[in-house]
N, C-alpha and C positions, 0 to 999 in steps of 0.2 A: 450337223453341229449339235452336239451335245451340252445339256443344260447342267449350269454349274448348280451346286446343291447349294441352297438358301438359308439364313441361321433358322435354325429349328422355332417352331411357330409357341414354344412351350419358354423360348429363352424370354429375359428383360430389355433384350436390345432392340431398337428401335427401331421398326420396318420402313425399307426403303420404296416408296410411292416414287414410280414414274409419272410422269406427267408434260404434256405439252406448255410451252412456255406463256400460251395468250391466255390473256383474262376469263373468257371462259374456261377454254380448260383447268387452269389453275379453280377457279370457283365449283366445276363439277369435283375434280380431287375431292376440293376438301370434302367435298359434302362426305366422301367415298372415305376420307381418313378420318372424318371425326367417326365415321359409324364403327370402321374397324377400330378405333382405340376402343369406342366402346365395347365391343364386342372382345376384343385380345385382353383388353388392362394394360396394352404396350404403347410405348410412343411409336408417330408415325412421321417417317419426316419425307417433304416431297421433293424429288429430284426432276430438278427441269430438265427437259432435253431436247433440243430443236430438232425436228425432222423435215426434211426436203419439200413438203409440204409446204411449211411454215416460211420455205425461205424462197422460192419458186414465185415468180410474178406471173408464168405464165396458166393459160388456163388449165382447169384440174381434167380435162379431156386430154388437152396436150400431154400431161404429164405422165399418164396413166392411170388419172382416177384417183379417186378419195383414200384407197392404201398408201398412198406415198405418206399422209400424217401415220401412219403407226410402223412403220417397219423398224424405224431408228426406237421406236420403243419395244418392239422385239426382241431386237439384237442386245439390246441393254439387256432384255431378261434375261437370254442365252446365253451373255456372259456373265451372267452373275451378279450386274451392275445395281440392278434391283430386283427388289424380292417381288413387287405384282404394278399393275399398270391399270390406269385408267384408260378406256378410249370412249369418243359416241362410238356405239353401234352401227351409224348407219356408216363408222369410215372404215368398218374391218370387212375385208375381203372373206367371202362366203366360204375359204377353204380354212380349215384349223390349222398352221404351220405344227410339222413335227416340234415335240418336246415343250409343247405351250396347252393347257388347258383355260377354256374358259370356264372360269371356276362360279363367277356369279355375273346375272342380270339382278339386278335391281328394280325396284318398282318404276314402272314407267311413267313420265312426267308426259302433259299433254303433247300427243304425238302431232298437231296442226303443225302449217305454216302458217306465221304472221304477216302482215303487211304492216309497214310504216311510211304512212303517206304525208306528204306535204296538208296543211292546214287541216290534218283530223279527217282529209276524205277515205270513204269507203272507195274502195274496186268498182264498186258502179257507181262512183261521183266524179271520178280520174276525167279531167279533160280529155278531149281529142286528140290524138297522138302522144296520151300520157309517155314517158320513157321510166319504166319500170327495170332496176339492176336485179339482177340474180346471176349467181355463177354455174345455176343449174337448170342443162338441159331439159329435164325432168319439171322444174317450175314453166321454164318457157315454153314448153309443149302445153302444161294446162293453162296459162297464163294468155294464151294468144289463142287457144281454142274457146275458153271460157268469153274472151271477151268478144270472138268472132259472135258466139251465139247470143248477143245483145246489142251485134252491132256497135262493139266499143272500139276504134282504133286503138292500137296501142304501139310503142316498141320497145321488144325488151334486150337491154343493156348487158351484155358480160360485164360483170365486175368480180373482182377478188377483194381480201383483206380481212379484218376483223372486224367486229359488231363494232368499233366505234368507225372504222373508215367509213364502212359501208352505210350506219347511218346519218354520216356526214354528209354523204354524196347530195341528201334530201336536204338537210339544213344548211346548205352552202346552196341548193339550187338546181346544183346540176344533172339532177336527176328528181321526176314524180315523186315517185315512192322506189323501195327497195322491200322484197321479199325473205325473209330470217324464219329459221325455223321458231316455233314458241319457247320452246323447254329453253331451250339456252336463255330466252330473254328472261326467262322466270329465274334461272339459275342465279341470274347476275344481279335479280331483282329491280327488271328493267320493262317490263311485261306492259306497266305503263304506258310505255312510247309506241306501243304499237296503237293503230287507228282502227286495225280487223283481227279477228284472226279469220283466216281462211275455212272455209268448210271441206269437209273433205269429200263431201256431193259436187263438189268445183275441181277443188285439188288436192288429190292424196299423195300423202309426204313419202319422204322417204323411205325406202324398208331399214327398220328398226329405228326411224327415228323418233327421238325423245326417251331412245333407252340408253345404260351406262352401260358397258362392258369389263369386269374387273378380270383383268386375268392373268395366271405364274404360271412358274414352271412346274409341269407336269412331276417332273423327279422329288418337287416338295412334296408331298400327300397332306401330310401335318397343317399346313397355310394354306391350300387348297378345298379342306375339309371347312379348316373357320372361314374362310369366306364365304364357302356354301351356303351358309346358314345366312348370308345377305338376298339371297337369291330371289324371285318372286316367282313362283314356279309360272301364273298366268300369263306375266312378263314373257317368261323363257316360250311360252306357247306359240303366246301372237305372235314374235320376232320371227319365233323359225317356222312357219306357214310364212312369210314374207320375205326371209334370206333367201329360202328352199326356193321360193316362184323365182327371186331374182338367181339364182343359180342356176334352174331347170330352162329360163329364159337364153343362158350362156352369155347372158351381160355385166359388165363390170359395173363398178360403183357408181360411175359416171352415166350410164346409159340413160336416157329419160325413159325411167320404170320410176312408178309410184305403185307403190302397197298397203295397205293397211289390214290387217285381222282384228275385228271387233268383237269381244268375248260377249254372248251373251246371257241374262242370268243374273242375279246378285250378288255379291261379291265373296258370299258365303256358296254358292254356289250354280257354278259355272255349268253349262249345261249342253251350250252350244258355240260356233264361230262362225261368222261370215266373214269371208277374206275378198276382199277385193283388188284387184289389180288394173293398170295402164300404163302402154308403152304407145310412145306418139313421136311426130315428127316434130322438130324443135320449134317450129311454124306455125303449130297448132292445126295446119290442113286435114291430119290424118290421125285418128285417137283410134285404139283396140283398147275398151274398157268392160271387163265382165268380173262377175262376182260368182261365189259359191257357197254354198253352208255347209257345216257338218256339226255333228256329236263331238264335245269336249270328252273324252274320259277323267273318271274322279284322278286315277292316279297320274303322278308327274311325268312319269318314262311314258308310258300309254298317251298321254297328250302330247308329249311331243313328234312320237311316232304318229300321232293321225296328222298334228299340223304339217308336217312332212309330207305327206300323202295329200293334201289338199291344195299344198303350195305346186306339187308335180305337178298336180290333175287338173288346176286352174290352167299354170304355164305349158300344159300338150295343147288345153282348148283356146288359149288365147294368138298359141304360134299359128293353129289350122284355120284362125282367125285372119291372118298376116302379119303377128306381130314384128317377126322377124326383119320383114323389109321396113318396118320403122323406126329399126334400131340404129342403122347404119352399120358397119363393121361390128360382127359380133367377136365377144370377146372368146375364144375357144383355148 
């Protein structure tokens, strides 16, 4: 499928923002259109669109994973329907579709997960048989390992929906606490309501979570060029040492993989990374959890090609590990 050509990044007309229809995603947008108006001097208007994702009750394992939110924002770009798109990072599938470039990562907002517990408890205050919701394998692997190693019962709950369902489950009762990633609750300006945030010595988020993904069609250069310029080159680092692991893993979005790349260094300059990775069984019985360092390079293309190399070289040593048998059905 070939990309329709987009109005020229140089015109007055108004650029078309894809966007998912839920309150976060609307709230991440904007963040994403006020920066390109400033950047263009153009209006930016956002165009909602439901994707299969959004409308699906059933679990995101079922469905095939956290892609089902962007593909209907795909297809929008490829025809032309908008000019670029918002997505999280951590729901875009590790392959780039022909005739789409991701044109900018953005500064990355804290990559934790949150907890939001009943009466303000911590994780290690959760009654006996707390029932904690998450719709993520990936959380209930650390969540039931983490509490095995304190002797905490726990059970955790599948649940779907949006940041307000889900932390209703808590405030209606029928559920402990419920696990959110941070950024989004910051995005919404909700960050408050959480009781923890998570550590990532416990539980490491998702790969690229807490990062935004802006991204058009390739066939524009022009509007692909000014978003560049939103980019965060350190961003684009850490993400991909942690796409690459969960690719080089041949797991989907869904799999319970957590990742994290920690740059380290001053913000003036980057010097090093340590990436860490784990894949566990949903039960928390069985974790493959290892880490690795390497040399950042100064330049942007240079660091990306080493996080690459680091994300492979973690995911040979963590499958010779076993991680593969705790993934369940790999995605190939």
């Amino acid at each position: 499928m070939s990309a329709t050509p987009a109005t020229p990044a140089t015109s007055t007309a108004p650029l078309r923002l894809g966007t998912r229809r839920s309150k976060l995603a609307m709230a991440q947008s904007g963040l994403i259109a006020d920066a390109v108006r400033r950047l263009t001097g153009r209006p930016v208007e956002l165009v909602e669109i439901t994707t299969y994702g959004d409308t699906s009750r059933e679990q995101l394992a079922q469905i095939g994973g956290t892609g089902v939110f962007v593909s209907a924002l795909r297809e929008a770009l490829l025809r032309g329907e908008i000019d670029f798109a918002v997505h999280s990072l951590k729901d875009l599938p590790t392959a780039e579709p022909e005739g789409l470039v991701l044109a900018a990562i953005p500064r990355r907002e804290d990559p934790r997960d949150a907890l939001i517990a009943r009466d303000g408890l911590t994780f290690a205050e959760l009654p006996a048989g707390a029932r904690i919701g998450t719709g993520s394998p990936r959380r209930a692997a650390q969540l039931n390992a983490w509490a095995r190693a304190f002797g905490l019962d726990i059970e955790t709950v599948p649940i779907r929906g949006n940041v307000d369902t889900r932390i209703g489950y808590v405030r209606s009762g029928e559920l402990d606490a419920v696990v959110l990633a941070a950024a989004g609750l910051i995005r919404m300006g909700r960050i408050g309501e959480a009781t923890e945030l998570l550590d990532a010595d416990h539980i490491l988020p998702a790969p690229g979570q807490g990062a935004l993904a802006v991204e058009c069609a390739a066939s524009d250069a022009d509007l692909a060029a000014r978003l560049a310029e939103l980019d965060d080159p350190h961003t684009r680092a850490a993400v991909t040492a942690e796409r690459t692991l969960l690719a080089a893993l041949e797991a989907g979005c869904s799999a319970p993989v957590g990742a994290l790349a920690d740059l380290l260094g001053d913000a003036q300059d980057v010097t090093e990374m340590r990436l860490r990775g784990v894949v566990g069984t949903t039960d928390g019985s069985a974790l493959v959890q290892l880490s690795t360092t390497g040399p950042v390079p100064a330049s942007p293309g240079e660091a990306v090609s080493q996080a690459q190399i680091m994300g492979r070289e973690l995911a040979t040593e963590m499958l010779a590990k076993g991680a593969a048998g705790l993934m369940g059905e790999r995605a190939l």
